[in-house]
C-alpha positions as CSV (number, residue, x, y, z in Angstrom):
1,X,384.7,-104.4,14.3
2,X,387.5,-102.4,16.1
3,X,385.8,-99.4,17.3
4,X,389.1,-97.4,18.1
5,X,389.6,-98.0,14.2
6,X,386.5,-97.0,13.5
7,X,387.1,-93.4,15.7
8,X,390.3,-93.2,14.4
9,X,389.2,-93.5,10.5
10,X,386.2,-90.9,10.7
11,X,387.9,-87.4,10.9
12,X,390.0,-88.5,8.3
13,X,387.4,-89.9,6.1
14,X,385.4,-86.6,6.4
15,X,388.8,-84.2,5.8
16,X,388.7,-86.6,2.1
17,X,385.0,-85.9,1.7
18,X,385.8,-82.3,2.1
19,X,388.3,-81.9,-0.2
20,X,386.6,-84.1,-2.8
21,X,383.6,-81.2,-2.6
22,X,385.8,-78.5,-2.6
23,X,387.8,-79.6,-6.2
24,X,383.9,-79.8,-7.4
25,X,383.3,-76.5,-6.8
26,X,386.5,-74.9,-7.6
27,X,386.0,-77.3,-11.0
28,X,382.2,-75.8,-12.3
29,X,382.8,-73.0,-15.0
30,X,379.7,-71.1,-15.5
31,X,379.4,-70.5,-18.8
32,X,380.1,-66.8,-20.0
33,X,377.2,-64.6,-22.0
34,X,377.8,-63.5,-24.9
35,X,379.3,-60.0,-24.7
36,X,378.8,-59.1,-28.4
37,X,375.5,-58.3,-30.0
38,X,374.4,-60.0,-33.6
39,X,374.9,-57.0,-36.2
40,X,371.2,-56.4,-37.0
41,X,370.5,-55.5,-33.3
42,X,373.6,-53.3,-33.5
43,X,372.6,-51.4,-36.3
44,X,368.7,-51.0,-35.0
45,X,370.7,-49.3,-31.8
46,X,372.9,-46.9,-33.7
47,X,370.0,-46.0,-35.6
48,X,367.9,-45.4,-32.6
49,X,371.1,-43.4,-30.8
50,X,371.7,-41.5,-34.0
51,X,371.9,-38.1,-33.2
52,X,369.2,-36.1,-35.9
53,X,369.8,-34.5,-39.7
54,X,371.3,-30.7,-38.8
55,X,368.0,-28.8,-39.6
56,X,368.9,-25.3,-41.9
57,X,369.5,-22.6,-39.7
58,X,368.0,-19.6,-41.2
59,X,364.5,-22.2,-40.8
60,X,365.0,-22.7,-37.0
61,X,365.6,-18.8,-36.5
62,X,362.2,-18.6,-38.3
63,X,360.4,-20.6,-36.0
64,X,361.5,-19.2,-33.2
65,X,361.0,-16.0,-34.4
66,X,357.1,-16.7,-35.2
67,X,356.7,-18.4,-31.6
68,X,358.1,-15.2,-29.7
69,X,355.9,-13.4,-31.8
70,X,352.9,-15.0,-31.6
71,X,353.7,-15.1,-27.4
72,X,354.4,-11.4,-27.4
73,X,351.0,-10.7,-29.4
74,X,349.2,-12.3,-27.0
75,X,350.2,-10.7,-24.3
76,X,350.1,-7.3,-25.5
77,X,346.1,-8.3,-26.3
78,X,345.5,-9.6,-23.0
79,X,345.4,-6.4,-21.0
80,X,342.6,-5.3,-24.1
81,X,340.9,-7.9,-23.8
82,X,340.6,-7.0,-19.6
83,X,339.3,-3.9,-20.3
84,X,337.0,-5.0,-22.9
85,X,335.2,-7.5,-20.2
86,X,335.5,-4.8,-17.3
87,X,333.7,-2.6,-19.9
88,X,331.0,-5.3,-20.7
89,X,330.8,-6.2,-17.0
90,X,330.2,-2.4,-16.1
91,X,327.6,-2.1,-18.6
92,X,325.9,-4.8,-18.3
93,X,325.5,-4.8,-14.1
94,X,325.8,-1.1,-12.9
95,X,323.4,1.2,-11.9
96,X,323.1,4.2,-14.8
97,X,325.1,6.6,-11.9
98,X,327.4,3.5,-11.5
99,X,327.9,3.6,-15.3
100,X,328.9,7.1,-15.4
101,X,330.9,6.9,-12.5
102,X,332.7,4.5,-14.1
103,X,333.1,6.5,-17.4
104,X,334.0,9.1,-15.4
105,X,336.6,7.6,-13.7
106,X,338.3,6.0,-16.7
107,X,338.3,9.7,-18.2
108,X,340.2,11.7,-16.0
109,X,343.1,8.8,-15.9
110,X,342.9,8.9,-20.1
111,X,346.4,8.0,-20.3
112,X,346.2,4.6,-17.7
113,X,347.2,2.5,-18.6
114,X,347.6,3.0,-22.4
115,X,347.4,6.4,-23.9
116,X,343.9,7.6,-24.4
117,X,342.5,4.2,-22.8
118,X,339.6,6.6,-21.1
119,X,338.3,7.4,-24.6
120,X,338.3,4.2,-25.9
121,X,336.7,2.8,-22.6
122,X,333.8,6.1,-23.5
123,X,333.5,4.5,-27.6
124,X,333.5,0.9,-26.5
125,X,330.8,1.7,-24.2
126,X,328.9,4.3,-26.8
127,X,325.6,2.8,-28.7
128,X,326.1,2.2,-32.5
129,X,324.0,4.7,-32.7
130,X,326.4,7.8,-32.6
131,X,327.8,8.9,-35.2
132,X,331.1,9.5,-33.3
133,X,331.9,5.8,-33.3
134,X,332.4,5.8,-37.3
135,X,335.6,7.5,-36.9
136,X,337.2,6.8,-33.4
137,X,340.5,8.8,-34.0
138,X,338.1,12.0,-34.9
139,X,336.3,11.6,-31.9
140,X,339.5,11.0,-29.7
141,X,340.7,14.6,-31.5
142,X,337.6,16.4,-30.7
143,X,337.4,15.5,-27.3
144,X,341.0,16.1,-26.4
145,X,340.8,19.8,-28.1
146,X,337.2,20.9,-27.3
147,X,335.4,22.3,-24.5
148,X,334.1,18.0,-23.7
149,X,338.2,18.4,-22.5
150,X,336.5,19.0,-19.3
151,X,335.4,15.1,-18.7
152,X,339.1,14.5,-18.8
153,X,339.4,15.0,-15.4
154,X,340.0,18.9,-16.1
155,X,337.5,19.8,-12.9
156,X,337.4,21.1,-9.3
157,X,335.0,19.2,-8.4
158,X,331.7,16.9,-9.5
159,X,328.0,16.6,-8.2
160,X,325.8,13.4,-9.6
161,X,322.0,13.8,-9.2
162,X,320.1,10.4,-9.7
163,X,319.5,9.0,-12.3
164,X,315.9,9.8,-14.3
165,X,315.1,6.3,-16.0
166,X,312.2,5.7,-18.1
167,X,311.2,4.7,-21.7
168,X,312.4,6.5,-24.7
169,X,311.0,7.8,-27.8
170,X,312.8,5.1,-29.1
171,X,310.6,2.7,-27.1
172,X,313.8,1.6,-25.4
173,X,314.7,1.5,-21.6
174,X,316.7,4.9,-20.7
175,X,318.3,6.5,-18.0
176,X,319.8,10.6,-18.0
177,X,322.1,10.7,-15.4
178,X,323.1,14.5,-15.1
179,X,326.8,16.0,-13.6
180,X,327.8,19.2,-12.7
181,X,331.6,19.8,-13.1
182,X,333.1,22.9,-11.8
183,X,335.8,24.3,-12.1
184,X,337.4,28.5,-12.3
185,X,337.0,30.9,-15.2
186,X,340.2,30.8,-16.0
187,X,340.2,26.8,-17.3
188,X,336.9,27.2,-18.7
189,X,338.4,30.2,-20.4
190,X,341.2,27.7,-21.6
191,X,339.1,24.8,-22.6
192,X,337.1,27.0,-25.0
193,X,333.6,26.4,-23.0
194,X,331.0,28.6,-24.5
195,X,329.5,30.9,-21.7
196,X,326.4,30.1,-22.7
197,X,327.0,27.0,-20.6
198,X,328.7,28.3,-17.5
199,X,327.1,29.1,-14.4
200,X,328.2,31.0,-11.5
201,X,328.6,28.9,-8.2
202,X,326.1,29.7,-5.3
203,X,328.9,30.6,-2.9
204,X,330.6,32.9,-5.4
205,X,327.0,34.6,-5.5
206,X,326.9,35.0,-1.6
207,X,330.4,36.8,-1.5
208,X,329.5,38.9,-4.7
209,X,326.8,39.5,-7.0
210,X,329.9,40.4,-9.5
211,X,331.7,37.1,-9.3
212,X,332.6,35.7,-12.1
213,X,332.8,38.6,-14.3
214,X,336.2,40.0,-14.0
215,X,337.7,37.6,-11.2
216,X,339.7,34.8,-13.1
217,X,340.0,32.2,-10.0
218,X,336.2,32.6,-9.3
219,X,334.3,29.5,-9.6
220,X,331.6,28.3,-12.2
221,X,330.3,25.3,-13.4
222,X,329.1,23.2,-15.9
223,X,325.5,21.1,-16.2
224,X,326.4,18.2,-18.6
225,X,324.1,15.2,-19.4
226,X,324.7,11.2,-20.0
227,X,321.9,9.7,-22.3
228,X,321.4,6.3,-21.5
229,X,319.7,3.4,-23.0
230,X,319.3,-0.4,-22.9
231,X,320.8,-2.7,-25.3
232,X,317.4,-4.9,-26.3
233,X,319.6,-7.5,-26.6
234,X,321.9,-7.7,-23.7
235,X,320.3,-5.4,-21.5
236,X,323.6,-3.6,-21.2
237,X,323.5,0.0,-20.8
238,X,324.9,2.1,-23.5
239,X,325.9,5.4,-24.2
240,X,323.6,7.5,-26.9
241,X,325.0,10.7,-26.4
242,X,326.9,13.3,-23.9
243,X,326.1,16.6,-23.7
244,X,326.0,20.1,-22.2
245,X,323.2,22.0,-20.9
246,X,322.6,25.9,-22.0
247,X,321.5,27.9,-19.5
248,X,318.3,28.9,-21.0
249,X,317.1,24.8,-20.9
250,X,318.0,25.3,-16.8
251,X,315.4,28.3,-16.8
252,X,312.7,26.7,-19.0
């Protein structure tokens, strides 16, 4: 064996094997996919991508309608339904001076943050007892027009003494939790307050044992009462009655 022939016929042997593998791979064809889809499987699509039946109008304006309304109703109840568990709350975990404070203080804003919310607060928190819850929009009147004006915040100024808790005749738990409001002849002239109930202020009676009777700026005042009593139940206080104290009970 000639080994220069040998040398000689290898690069050219190799340039043939190279070419012979390159015509293979230039020859394979993969086979193409399918690009179209059997009719069933087209039809199950379209029915899938379908876009839905038009719904009637006047129905979908309906249901909107009746979902804004029923979003809109509970939000206007929401706010009642915060004062109805500050109420319960109060009630159930103040002190009897905390719970006329609170009254109080929901009465001289009557108007906050609903008109005549004070009121309402004063009947939600009143024992079924009194008559005045029967007809709230009487009681509402009366208090807005009588001399009980006074509790809507219509005073100078208000004193508390402690509360006086004990059992009822009722056999209940009760508390009287008495106020004095005062305030100048002239409003009490204006709220209609019988005179029976008005008292003249100790500091009026230092400057002048005539104050009061002619000087419309002088000041008086009013004695006025909470009644009290324990729901059996709940153990909640409640309201049995407000009222105002004649002179002649002071002097007794």
């Amino acid at each position: 064996r000639d080994p220069s022939l040998c040398n000689k016929l290898c690069p050219a042997m190799r340039r043939v094997i190279l070419l012979c593998l390159l015509a293979g791979v230039s020859a394979f064809t993969p086979t193409t996919l399918p690009l179209t889809t059997p009719a069933r499987r087209m039809r199950a699509s379209y029915a899938m991508c379908a876009a839905p039946t038009p719904r009637d109008d006047a129905a979908v304006r309906m249901e909107r309608r009746s979902a804004i309304a029923a979003v809109l109703t509970s939000l206007i109840a929401l706010p009642a339904a915060v004062r109805a568990n500050e109420v319960s709350d109060a009630m159930a975990k103040k002190s009897p001076n905390d719970v006329v404070q609170f009254l109080l203080d929901k009465l001289a804003k009557n108007n906050s943050p609903a008109p005549d919310a004070g009121l309402k607060t004063l009947i939600s928190a009143t024992s079924p007892s009194n008559p005045n819850t029967a007809d709230p929009e009487k009681f509402i009147d009366f208090m807005k027009k009588g001399a009980y004006q006074i509790l809507l915040g219509k005073y100078d100024a208000m004193r508390m003494a402690p509360a006086n808790e004990g059992i009822l005749k009722s056999g209940n738990y009760g508390a009287t939790v008495t106020i004095r409001l005062d305030s100048t002849v002239r409003k009490f002239a204006a709220m209609g307050v019988d005179p029976k109930y008005l008292f003249v202020a100790e500091e009026e009676l230092k400057e002048s044992d005539s104050a009061g009777a002619g000087d419309m700026d002088s000041k008086l005042f009013v004695i006025m009462e909470f009644q009290l009593s324990k729901e059996p139940t709940t153990k909640s206080w409640q309201v049995d009655s407000v009222y105002f104290v004649p002179l002649e009970a002071m002097r007794a």
